[in-house]
DRENMAR-594904 format. One record per residue: residue in one letter; x, y, z negated of N, C-alpha, C in turn. Coordinates in steps of 0.2 Angstrom, whole numbers, plus 5000, padded with zeros to 4 digits. Each point is the difference from the previous one (the first is absolute). Layout:
AXYZXYZXYZ/...
***
This chain:
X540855544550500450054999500350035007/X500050065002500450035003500850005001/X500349975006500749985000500450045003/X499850065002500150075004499950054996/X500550065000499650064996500950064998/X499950034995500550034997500149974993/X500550004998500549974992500250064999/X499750054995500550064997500249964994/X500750015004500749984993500350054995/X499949984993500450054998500649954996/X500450045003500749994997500350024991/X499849984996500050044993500650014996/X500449925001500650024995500349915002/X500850014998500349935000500349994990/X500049945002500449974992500649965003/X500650035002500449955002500549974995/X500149935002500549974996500850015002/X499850005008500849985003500250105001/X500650014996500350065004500750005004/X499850035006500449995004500550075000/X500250044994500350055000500650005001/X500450055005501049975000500250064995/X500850005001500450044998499950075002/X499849995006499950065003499450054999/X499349944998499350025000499849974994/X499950034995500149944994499049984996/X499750065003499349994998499849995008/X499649965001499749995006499750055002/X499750005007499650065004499449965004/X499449974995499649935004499650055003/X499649975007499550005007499549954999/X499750015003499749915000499650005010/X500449965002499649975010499649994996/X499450035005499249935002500150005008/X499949925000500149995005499249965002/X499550005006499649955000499950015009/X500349945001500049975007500650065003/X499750055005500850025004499850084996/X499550014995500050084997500449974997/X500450084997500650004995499950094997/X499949984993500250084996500249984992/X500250054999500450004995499850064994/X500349984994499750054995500750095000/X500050034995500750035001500449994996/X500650005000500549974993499950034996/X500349984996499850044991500750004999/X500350054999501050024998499950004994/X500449924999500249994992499549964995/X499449985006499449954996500049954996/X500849985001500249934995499549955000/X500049964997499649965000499250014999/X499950054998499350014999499750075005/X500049975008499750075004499250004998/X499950065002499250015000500050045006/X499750005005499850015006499450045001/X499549944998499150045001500050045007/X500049955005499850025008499849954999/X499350045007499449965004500150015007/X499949925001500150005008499549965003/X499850025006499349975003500249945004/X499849934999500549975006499449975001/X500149995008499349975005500149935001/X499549974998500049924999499749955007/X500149985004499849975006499649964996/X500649944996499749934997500150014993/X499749974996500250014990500549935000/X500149985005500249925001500450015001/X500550075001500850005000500450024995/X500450014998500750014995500250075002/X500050044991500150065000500850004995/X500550035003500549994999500350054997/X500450014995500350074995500649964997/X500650055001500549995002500350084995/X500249974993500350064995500750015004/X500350085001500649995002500550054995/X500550024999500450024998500350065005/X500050045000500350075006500550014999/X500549995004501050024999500050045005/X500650044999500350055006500349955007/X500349945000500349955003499449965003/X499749944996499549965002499649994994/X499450005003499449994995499949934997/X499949974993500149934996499249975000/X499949945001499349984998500150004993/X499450004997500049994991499549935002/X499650005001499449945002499549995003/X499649975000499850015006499349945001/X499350034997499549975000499449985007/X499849955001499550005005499349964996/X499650045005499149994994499749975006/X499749975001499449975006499350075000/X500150055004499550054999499349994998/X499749945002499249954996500350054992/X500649954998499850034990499950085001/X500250055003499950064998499550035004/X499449965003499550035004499449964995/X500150044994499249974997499450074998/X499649995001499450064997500250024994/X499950064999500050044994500650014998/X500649985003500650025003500749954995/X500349984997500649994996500550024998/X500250004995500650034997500549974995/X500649985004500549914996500650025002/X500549964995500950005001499749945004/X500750015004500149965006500849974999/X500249934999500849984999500250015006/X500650044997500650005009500749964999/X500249995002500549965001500450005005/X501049994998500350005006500449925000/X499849975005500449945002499349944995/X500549974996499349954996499950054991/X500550025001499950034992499650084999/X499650004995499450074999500550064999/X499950045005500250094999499750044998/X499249984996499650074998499449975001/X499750064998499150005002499950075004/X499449995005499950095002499150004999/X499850064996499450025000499650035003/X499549955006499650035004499050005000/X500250055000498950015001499949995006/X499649975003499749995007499350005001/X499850045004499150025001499649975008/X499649954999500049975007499350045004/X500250025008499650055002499849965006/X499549965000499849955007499850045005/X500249995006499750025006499250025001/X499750065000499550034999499750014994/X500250004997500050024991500050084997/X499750034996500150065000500349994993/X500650065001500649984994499650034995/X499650055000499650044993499649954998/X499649935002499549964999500749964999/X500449995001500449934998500050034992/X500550055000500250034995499549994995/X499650034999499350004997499649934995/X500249955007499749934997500549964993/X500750045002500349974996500050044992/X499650044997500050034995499250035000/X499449954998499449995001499850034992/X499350035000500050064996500450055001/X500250025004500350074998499750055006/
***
């Protein structure tokens, strides 16, 4: 297996448990960081997504090694300072499989579960044609 390549993430939706809304902000406004190694991007906040955002953004993140840890960080948007809700890390191997993935992932703030977030992931090896990748993964068609 190729340990190099492109990971098209999609971002789908959270289930969060923990709401961190105040008096001032009382439905939350979640984002979600991806963070892997020193890349960093983010989704756009959803005003008012409460605990149940849905996003559905795709983002290309370039993989050196499948060997390192892909980091998503749910936050909260305030006019003051921005709140973590939770905060998930996946060893990128699990989301670099053929024919691509689609799983809730637990997030969690501190030891205790803040939610799940639903991602699809498509794995794109270095010299690989995406149209042939794509393809193999849906045979007869």
């Amino acid at each position: 297996m190729a340990t190099q390549g492109t990971l098209r993430l999609t971002v789908i939706e959270a289930a969060l448990d923990r709401d961190v809304g105040t008096a001032d902000d009382l439905c939350m406004d979640p984002y979600v960081v991806i963070r892997n190694n020193a890349n960093q991007m983010r989704t756009e906040t959803i005003e008012d997504g409460g605990k149940t955002p849905a996003w559905n953004e795709t983002f290309d993140l370039t993989i050196n090694s499948i060997q390192d840890n892909l980091t998503l960080r749910v936050m909260d948007e305030n006019v003051n300072a921005n709140t973590e809700i939770g905060t998930c890390s996946i060893k990128t191997a699990a989301l670099c499989v053929n024919g691509g993935l689609e799983a809730w992932w637990p997030i969690s703030y501190g030891s205790k579960q803040a939610g799940r977030i639903h991602l699809q992931a498509e794995w794109l090896p270095c010299g690989s044609d995406p149209v042939s990748v794509s393809a193999s993964a849906m045979p007869g068609q």
